[in-house]
NULOGU-303946 format. One record per residue (C-alpha): x, z, y; residue in three letters. Coordinates in steps of 0.001 Angstrom, whole numbers, padded with zeros to 6 digits, always signed. Last residue first. Layout:
N
XZYALA
...
This chain:
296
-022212+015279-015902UNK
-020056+011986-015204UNK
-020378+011428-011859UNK
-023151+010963-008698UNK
-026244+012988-008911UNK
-028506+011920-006470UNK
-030944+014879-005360UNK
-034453+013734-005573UNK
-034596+014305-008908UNK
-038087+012939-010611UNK
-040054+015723-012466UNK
-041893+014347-015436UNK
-045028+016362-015778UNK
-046500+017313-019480UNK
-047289+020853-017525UNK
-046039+023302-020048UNK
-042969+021354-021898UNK
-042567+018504-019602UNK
-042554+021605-016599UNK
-040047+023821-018922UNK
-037755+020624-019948UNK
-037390+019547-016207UNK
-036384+022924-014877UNK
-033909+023330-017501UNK
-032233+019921-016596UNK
-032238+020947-012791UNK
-030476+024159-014199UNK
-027909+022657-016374UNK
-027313+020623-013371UNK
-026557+023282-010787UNK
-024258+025533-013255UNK
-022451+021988-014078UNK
-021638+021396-010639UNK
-020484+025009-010057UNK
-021948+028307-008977UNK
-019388+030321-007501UNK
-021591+032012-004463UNK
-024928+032365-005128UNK
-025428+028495-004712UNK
-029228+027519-004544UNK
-031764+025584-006158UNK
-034588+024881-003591UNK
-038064+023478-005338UNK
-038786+027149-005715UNK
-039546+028245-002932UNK
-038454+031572-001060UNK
-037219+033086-004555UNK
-034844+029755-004762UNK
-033985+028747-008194UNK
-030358+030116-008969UNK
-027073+028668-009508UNK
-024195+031509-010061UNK
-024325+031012-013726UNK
-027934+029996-014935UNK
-030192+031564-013298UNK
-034202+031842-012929UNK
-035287+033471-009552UNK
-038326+032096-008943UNK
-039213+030491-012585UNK
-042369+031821-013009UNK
-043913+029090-014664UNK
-046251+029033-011443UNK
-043705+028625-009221UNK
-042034+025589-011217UNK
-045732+023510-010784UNK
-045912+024517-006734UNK
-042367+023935-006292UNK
-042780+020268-007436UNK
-046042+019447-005484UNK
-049143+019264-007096UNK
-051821+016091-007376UNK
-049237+014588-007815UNK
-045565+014544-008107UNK
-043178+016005-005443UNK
-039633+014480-005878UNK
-037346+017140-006934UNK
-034368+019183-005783UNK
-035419+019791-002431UNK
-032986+020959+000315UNK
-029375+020508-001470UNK
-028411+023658-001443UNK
-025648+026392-000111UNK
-027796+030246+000400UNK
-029044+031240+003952UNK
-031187+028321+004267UNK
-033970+029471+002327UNK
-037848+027075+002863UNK
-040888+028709+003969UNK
-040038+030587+007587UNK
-037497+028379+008458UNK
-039264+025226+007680UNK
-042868+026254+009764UNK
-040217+027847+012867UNK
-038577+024111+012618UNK
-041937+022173+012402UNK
-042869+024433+015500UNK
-040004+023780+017571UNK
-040022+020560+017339UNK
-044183+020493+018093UNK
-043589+022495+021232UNK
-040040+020490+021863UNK
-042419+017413+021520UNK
-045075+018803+024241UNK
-042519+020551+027059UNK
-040467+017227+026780UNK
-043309+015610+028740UNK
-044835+011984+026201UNK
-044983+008552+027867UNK
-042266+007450+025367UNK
-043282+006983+021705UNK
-040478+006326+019190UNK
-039109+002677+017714UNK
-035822+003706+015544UNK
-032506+001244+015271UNK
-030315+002187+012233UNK
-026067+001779+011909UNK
-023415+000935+009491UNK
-025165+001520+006188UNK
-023195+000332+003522UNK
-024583-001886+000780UNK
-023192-000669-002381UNK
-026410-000394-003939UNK
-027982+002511-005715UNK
-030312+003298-003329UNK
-030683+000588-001065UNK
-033631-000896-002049UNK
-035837+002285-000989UNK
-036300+005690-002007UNK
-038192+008971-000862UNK
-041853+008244-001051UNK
-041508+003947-000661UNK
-039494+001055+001096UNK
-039276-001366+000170UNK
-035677-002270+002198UNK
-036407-005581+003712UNK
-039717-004744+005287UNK
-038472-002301+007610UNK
-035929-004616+008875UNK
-032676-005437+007398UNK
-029234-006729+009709UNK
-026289-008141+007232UNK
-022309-007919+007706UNK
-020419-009383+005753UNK
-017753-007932+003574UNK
-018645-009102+000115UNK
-020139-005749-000816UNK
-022772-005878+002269UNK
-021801-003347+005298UNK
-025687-002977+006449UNK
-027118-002489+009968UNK
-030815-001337+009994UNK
-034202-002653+011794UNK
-036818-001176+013006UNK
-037324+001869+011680UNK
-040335+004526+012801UNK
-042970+005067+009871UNK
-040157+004255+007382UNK
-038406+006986+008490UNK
-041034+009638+006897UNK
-044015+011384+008368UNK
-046145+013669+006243UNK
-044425+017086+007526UNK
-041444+015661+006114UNK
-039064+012646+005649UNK
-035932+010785+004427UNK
-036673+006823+003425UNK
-033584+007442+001060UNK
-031192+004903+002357UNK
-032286+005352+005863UNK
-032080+009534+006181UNK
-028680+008709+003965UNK
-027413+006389+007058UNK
-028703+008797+010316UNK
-027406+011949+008467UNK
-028654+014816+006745UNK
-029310+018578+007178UNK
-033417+018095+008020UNK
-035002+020504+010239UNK
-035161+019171+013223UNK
-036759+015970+010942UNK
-040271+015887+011737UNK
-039871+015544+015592UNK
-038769+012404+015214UNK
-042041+010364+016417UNK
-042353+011315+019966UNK
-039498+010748+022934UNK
-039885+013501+025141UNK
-035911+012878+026428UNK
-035683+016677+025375UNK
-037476+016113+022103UNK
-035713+012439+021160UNK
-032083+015074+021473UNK
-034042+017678+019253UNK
-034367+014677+016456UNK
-031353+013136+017169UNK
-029619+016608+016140UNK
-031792+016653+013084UNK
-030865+013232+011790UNK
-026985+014040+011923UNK
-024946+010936+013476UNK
-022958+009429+010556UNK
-024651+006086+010417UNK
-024825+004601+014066UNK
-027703+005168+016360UNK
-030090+003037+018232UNK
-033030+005014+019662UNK
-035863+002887+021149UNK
-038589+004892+023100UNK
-038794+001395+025390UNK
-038496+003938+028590UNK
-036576+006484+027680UNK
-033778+003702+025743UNK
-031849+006077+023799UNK
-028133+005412+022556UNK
-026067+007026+019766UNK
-022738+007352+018218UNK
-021565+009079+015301UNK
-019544+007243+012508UNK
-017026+009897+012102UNK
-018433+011273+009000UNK
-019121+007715+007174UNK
-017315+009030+004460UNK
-016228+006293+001790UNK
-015331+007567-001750UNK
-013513+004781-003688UNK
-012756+004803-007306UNK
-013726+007279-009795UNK
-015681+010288-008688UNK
-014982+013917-009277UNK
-015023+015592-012376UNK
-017088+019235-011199UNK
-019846+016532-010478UNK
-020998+015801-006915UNK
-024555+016841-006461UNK
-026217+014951-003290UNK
-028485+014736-000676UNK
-026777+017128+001830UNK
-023380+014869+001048UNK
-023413+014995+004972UNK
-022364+010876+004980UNK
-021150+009998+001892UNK
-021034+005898+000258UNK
-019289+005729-003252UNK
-017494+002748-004306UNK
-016235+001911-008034UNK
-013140+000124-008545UNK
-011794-003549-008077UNK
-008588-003306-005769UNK
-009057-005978-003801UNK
-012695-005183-002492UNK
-011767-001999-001758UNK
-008589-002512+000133UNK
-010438-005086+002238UNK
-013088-002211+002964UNK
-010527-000047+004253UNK
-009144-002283+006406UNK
-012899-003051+007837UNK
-013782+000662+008107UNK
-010741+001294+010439UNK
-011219-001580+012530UNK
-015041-000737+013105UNK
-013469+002588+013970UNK
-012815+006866+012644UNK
-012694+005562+009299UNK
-013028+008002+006174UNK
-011401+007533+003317UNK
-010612+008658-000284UNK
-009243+007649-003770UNK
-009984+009872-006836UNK
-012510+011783-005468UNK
-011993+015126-006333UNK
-014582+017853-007867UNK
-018310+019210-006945UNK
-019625+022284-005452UNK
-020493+023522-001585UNK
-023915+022383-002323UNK
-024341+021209+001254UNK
-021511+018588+000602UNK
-017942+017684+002263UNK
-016358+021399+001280UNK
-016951+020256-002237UNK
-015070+017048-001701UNK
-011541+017824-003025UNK
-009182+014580-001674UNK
-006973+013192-004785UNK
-005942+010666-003270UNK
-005911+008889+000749UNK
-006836+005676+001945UNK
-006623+005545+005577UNK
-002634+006520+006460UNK
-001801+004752+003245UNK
-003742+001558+004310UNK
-002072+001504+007680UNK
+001529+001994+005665UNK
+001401-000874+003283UNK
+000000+000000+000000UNK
């Protein structure tokens, strides 16, 4: 590697201290570009090298196994600008920029339409790739277009309609398209006073019914119907439940937390539990919303 690429592309890099979860191994080569410049030398390297790519933004989303990951892990950390338009209500921001920190800046500009994610802990790309939402509003309702890296290098711009979207997924996930950048339509016309009233009362609502004391991932599961996840683990009586240092939230039970030293595997064995005791008693297949990424 000449010496650019050696400065970008580093091995060996621990990524536990890159997710919510706080767990997870190595990646076995590792970069994060601070520049358009950056991210293209990097991307060369990738394609020439022929090994797996992995996309992280917050790694909020995610459980990284105690292995690592093979090939390429690309952080889109320092990928954090952003620009509102207060009177179109456009917001054009690039991957990396947290969701929730857009959300209270849209409040203060009284831009409506964002105000569901203050409490979110991801970023601008993984809110895009997994059609991120709550309090019955979702990204979908609000993208207008997105700004992909595709695998062959070039560059490719997706509407709403591109991605098909649906609850929690769209075309993206598991691709190696990169997200770059997404522009969002909100509602001008609106006083700050009125969205940081319903901001802060989504984030009082999350606070008060969801732990963020402990390491997790936010939900672990997709909700099914006509019951949510939490709901159908609750009634098990699962609050609580162990294995290791990973536990199932007491405040709700689709959160699986980190005690402390849980690892990977501690956090898997117990999303696997889960699964077998609502099949077993409820004859419900509980979809992970968490991506796991490595060999488990």
């Amino acid at each position: 590697m000449n010496s650019i690429i050696t400065d970008l592309i580093q091995t060996e890099v621990p990524l536990a201290n890159q997710t919510s979860y706080r767990v997870g191994g190595k990646a076995q080569w590792y970069t994060a570009p601070r520049n358009w410049s950056e991210l293209e030398a990097s991307f060369e390297w990738y394609q020439a090298q022929d090994v797996p790519l992995t996309l992280l933004g917050a790694g909020s989303n995610l459980l990284i196994s105690d292995r690592g990951i093979e090939g390429l892990v690309i952080s889109t950390r320092y990928f954090r600008n952003y620009n509102f338009d207060v009177e179109t209500g456009q917001l054009t921001a690039d991957a990396g920029e947290p969701i929730a920190n857009l959300a209270w800046k849209a409040a203060k500009r009284g831009l409506k339409g964002l105000e569901w994610a203050v409490g979110i802990p991801g970023t601008v790309g993984g809110a895009v790739v997994m059609n991120a939402g709550a309090h019955n509003q979702c990204l979908a309702d609000i993208l207008v277009k997105t700004t992909v890296l595709a695998p062959d290098g070039t560059i490719q711009e997706l509407t709403v309609e591109d991605l098909d979207y649906a609850y929690r997924t769209s075309n993206l996930q598991g691709d190696r398209r990169m997200v770059l950048r997404a522009t969002l339509q909100l509602q001008p016309g609106f006083t700050k006073a009125e969205i940081m009233d319903l901001s802060n009362r989504n984030w009082t609502q999350r606070k008060t019914t969801q732990p963020y004391h402990l390491p997790s991932c936010g939900s672990v599961f997709r909700n099914p119907q006509p019951h949510a996840a939490g709901w159908l683990i609750e009634q098990l009586g699962l609050k609580g439940y162990t294995i290791g240092d990973a536990q199932i939230a007491h405040r709700h039970a689709n959160f699986i937390l980190n005690c402390g030293q849980a690892t990977a595997s501690d956090i898997f064995h117990l999303i696997r539990y889960i699964q077998e005791q609502v099949e077993y008693h409820w004859s419900v297949s509980l979809e992970p919303e968490v991506k796991l990424i490595g060999e488990f």
